[in-house]
C-alpha positions as CSV (number, residue, x, y, z in Angstrom):
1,X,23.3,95.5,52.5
2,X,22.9,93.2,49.5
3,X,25.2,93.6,46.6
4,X,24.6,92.4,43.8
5,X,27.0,90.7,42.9
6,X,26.5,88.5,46.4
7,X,23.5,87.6,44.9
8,X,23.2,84.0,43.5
9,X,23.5,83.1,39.7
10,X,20.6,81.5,38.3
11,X,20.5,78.8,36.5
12,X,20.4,78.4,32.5
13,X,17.4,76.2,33.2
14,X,15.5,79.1,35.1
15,X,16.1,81.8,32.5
16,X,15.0,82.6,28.9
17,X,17.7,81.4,26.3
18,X,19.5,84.5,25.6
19,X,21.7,84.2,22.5
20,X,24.4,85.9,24.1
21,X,24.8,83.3,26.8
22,X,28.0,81.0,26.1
23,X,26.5,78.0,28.2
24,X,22.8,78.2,26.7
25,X,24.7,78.1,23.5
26,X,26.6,75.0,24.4
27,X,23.6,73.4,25.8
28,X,22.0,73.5,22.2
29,X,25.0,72.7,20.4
30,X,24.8,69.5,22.7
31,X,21.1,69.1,22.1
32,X,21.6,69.1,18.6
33,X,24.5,67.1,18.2
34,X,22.8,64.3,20.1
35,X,19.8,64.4,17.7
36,X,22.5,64.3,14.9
37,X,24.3,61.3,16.5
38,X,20.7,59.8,16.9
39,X,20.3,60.0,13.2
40,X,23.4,58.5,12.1
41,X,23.4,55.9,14.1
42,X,20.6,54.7,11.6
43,X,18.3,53.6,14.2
44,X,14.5,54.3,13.4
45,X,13.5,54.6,17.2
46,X,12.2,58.2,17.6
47,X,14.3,59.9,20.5
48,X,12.6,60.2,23.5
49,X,12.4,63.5,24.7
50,X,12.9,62.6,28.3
51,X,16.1,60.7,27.2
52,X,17.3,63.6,25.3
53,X,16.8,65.7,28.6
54,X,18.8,63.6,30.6
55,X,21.5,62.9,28.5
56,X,21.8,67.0,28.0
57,X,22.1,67.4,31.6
58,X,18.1,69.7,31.7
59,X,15.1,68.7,32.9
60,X,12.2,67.9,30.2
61,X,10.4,70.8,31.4
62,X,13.3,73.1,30.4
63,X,13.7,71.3,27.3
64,X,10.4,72.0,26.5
65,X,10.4,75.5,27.5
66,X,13.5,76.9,25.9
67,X,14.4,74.4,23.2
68,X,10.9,73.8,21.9
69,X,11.9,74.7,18.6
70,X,13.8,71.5,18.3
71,X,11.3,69.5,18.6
72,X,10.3,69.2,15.4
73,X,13.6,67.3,14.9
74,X,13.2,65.1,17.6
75,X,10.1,64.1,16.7
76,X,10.5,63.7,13.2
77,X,8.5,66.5,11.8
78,X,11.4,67.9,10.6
79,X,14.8,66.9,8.4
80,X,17.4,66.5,10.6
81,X,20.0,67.5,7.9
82,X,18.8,71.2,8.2
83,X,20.5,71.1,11.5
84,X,23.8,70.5,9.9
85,X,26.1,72.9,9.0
86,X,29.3,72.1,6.6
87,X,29.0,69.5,3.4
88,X,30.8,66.2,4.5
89,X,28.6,66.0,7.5
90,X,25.6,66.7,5.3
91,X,26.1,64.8,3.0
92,X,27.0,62.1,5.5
93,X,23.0,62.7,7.0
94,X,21.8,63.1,3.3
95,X,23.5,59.4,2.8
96,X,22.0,58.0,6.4
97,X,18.4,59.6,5.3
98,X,18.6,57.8,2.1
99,X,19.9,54.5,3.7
100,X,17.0,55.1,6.3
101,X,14.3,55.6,3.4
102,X,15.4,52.4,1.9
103,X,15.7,50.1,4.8
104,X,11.7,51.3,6.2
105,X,10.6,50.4,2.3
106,X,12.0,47.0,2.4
107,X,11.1,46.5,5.8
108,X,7.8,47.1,4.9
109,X,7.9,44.9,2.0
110,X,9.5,42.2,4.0
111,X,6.4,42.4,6.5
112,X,3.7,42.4,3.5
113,X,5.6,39.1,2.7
114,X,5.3,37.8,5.9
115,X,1.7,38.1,6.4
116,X,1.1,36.7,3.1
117,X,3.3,33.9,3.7
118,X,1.0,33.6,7.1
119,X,-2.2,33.8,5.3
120,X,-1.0,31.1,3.0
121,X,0.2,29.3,5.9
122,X,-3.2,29.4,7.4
123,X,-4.8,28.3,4.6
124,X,-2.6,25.2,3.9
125,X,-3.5,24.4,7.2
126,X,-7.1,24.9,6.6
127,X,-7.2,22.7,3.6
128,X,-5.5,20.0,5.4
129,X,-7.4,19.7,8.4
130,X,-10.0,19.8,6.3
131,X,-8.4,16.9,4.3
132,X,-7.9,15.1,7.7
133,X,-12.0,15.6,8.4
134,X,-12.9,14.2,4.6
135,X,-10.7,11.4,5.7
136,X,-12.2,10.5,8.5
137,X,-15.7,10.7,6.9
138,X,-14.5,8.5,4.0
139,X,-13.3,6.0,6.6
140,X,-17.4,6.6,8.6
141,X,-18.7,5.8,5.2
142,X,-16.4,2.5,4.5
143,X,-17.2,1.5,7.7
144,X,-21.0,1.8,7.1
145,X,-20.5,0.3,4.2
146,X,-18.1,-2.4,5.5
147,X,-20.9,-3.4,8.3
148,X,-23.9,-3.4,5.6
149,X,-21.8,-5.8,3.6
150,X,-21.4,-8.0,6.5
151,X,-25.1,-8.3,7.2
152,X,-26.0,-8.2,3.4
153,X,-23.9,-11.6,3.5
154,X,-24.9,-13.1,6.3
155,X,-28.7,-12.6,5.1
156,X,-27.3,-14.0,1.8
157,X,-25.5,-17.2,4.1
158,X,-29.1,-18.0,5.8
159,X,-30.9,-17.4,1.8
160,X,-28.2,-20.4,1.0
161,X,-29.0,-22.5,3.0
162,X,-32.9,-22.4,2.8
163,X,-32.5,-23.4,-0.9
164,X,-30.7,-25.6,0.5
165,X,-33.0,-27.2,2.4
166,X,-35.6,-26.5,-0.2
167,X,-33.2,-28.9,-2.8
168,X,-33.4,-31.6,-0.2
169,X,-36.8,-31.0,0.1
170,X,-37.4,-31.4,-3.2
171,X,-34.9,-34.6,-3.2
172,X,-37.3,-36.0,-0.6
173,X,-40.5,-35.5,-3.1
174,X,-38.5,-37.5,-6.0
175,X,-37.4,-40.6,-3.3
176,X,-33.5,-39.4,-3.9
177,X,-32.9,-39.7,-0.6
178,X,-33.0,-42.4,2.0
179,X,-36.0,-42.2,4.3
180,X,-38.3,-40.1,2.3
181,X,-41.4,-40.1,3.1
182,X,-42.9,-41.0,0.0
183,X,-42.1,-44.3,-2.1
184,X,-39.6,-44.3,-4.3
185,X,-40.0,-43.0,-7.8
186,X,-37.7,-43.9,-11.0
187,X,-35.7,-40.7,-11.9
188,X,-36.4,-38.6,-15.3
189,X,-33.9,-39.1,-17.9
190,X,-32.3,-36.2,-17.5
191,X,-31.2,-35.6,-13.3
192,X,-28.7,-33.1,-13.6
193,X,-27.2,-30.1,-11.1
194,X,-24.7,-27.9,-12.9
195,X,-21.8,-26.0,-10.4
196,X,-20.4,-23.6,-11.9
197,X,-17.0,-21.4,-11.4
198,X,-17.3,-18.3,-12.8
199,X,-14.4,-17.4,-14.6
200,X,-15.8,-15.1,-16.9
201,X,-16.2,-12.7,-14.1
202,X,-12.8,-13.0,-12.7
203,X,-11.5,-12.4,-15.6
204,X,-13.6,-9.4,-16.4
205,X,-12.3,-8.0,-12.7
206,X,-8.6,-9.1,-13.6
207,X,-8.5,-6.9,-16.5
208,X,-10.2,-4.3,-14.5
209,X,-7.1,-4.2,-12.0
210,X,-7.2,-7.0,-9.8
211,X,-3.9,-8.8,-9.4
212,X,-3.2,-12.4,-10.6
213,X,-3.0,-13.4,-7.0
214,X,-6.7,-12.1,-5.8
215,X,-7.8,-13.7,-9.5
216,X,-6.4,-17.5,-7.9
217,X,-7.9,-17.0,-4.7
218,X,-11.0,-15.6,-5.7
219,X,-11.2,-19.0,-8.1
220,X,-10.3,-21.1,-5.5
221,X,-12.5,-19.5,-3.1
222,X,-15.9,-20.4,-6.0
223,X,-14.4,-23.7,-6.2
224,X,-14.4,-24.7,-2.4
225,X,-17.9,-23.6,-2.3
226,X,-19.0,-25.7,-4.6
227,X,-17.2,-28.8,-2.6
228,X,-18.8,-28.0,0.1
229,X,-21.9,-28.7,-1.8
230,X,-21.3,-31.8,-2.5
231,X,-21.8,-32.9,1.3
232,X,-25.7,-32.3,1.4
233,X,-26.0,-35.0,-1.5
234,X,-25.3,-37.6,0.6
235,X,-27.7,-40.1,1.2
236,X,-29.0,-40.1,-2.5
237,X,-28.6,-42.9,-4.3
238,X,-26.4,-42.9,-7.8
239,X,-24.8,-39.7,-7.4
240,X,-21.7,-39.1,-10.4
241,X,-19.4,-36.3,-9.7
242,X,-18.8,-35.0,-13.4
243,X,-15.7,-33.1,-13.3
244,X,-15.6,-31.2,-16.8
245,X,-12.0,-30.1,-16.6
246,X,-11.8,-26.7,-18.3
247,X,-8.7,-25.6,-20.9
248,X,-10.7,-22.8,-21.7
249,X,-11.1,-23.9,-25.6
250,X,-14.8,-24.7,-25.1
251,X,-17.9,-23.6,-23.4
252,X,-18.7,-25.2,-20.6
253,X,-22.4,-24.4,-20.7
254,X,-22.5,-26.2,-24.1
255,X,-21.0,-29.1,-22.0
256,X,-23.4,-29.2,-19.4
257,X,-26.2,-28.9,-21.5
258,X,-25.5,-32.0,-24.0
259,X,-23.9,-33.6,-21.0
260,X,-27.2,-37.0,-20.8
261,X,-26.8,-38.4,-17.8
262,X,-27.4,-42.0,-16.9
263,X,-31.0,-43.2,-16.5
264,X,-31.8,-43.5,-12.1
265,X,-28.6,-41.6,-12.0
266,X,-28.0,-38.0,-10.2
267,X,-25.7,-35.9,-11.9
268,X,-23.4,-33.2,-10.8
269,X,-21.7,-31.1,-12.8
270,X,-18.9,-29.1,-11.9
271,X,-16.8,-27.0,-13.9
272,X,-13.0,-27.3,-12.5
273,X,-10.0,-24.8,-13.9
274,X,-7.4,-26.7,-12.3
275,X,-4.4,-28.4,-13.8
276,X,-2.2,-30.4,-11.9
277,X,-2.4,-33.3,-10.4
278,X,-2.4,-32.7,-6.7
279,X,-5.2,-29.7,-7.3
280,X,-7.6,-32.5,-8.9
281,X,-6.3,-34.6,-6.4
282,X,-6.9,-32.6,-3.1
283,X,-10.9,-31.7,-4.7
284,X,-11.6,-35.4,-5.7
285,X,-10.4,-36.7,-1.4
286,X,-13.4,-33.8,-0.5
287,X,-15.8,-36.0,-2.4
288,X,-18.0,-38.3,-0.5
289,X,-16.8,-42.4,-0.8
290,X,-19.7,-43.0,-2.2
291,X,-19.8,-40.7,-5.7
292,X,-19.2,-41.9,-8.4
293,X,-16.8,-39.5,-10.1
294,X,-15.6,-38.9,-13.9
295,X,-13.2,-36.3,-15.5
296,X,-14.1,-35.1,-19.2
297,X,-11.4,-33.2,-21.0
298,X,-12.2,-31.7,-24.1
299,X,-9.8,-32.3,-26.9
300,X,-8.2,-30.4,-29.8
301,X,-5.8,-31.6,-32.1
302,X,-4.0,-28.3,-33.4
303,X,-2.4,-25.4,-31.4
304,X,-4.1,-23.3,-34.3
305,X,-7.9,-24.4,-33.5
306,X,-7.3,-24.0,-30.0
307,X,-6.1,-20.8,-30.1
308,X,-9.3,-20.1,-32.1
309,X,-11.5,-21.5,-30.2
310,X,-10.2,-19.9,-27.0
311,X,-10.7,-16.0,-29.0
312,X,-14.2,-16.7,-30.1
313,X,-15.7,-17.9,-26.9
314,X,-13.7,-15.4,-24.5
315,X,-13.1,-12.4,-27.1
316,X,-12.6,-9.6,-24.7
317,X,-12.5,-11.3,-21.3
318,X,-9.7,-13.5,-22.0
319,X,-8.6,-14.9,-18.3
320,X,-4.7,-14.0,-17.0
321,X,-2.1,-15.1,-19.3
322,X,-0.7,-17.4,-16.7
323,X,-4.0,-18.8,-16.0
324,X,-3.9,-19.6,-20.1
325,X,-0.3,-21.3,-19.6
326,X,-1.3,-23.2,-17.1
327,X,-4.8,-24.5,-19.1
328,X,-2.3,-25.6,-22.3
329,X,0.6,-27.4,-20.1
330,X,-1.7,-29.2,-17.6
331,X,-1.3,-32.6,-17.0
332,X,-3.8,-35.2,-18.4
333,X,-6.3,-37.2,-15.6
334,X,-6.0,-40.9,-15.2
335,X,-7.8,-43.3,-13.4
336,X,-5.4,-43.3,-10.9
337,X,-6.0,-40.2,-10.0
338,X,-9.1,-41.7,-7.8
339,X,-11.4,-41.0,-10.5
340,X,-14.1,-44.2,-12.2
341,X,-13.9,-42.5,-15.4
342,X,-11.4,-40.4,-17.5
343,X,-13.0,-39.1,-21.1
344,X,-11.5,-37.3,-23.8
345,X,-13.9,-36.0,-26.2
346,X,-12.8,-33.5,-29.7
347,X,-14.6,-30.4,-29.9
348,X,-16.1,-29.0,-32.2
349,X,-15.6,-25.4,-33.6
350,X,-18.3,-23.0,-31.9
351,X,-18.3,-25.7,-28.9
């Protein structure tokens, strides 16, 4: 016969949650102190229910079915400080709610920074690759550019040297040159070729930027073209080299055009800014044996007039100040520089 008191005691789990019961009652003063301790411990990670389960020794269904009504705390629908009872431990929950509060505003603050920062990030990238591609289609262009100038002076090399031939041509026509095929003809008074080296230009570029270095080459580059020019005139007879060396104090287009030339006598002029000896020098052994060759240097008495003269023809292109040193110390041509003729003449003011 079954007694009752044989009969098996059933769990807490198994039962309704009687308030009378001493274990149910210890069961939910665990439950709750571990959502207390879960608070305090400041972190933000919602308690999982199953975890809470486990660590109150219940299954989740039991949790769910007789201490549903903390749930709410668990999950965070709730304050957890109602669960509290005495003030130091509230307040202590009061303190971790507020220390909570602040922490998820500034940790939401700190992420809005960081995805600004990221957007700004982005967009430094952005513009610098797009930097990067302007780059490269600035160095396309140049390129383009580079190889257009390349064939624009090669057409201008092959233009060269059919006026070139045309000169000779015309040469041939006027019996300058050995083995024409017409008779020879007496030569006008005036048979005259003027070469000359534009230094008004380089100057103007100089004071646009250009250093004094691409100034010298860019003159010395003028200069050995016009050297090399000399070659074709070989053959013609009476041909006089007419150095008019420059000290930038006159015009030498005045020069050239009063410059009368001797009658049969082929005349080339050449404007030369050099002023030492070896420079004149080192032009004059490029000259075929058979020139005849003269140096004019024009004259002024006073450092006053030249200085003058030198403002009113170049005003506001004045070439580099070392370039202008180097006109007022050079050295004065002599016949034995390997020259026929040295001439000094005076200029005169407006010259």
């Amino acid at each position: 016969m079954s007694d009752s008191k044989d009969t098996p005691l059933q769990s807490s789990e198994a039962t309704p949650a009687a308030s009378g019961d001493p274990g149910v009652a210890d069961r939910r003063a665990l439950l709750v102190q571990l959502i207390v301790d879960h608070h305090l411990t400041g972190n933000k990670t919602k308690l999982k229910l199953v975890e809470l389960a486990k660590l109150a020794g219940i299954s989740r269904q039991a949790l769910d079915r007789y201490y549903g009504d903390l749930k709410p705390y668990i999950t965070g629908k709730r304050d957890v400080v109602e669960l509290v009872e005495g003030s130091p431990l509230r307040e202590q929950m009061e303190t971790q709610a507020a220390i909570n509060e602040i922490e998820t505003k500034y940790e939401k603050k700190l992420e809005k920074l960081q995805v600004a920062h990221e957007k700004a990030l982005d967009k430094a990238l952005s513009s610098h690759i797009t930097s990067l591609m302007n780059g490269d289609i600035v160095l396309l262009e140049s390129n383009k550019m580079r190889s257009a100038i390349e064939k624009q002076t090669l057409h201008n090399a092959e233009l060269l040297k059919q006026i070139s031939r045309l000169e000779l041509k015309l040469m041939q026509s006027h019996g300058l040159v050995t083995g024409a095929s017409t008779p020879s003809k007496s030569l006008p008074d005036q048979n005259k070729l003027v070469f000359n080296v534009d230094i008004e230009t380089l100057s103007m570029s100089y004071q646009r930027g250009s250093t004094l270095e691409e100034f010298e080459t860019s003159k010395s580059n003028e200069i050995r073209v016009i050297r090399d020019k000399l070659a074709k005139y070989q053959g013609a007879s009476d041909v006089r080299v007419v150095m008019f060396a420059d000290r930038y104090i006159s015009r030498f287009s005045t020069f050239a055009d009063n410059y009368i030339s001797l009658r049969n006598e082929l005349s080339l002029i050449i404007r030369l800014p050099l002023f030492g000896r070896s420079e004149f020098q080192n032009f004059i052994k490029q000259i075929p044996p058979e020139f005849k060759r003269s140096i004019h240097i024009p004259y002024t008495p006073s450092e006053s007039e030249r200085k003058a003269q030198r403002t009113f023809n170049f005003q506001k292109i004045q070439p580099p100040p070392m370039e202008i040193k180097g006109a007022d110390t050079a050295s004065n041509p002599s016949i034995e520089w390997g020259v026929d003729e040295v001439v000094f003449f005076k200029i005169k003011q407006g010259d």
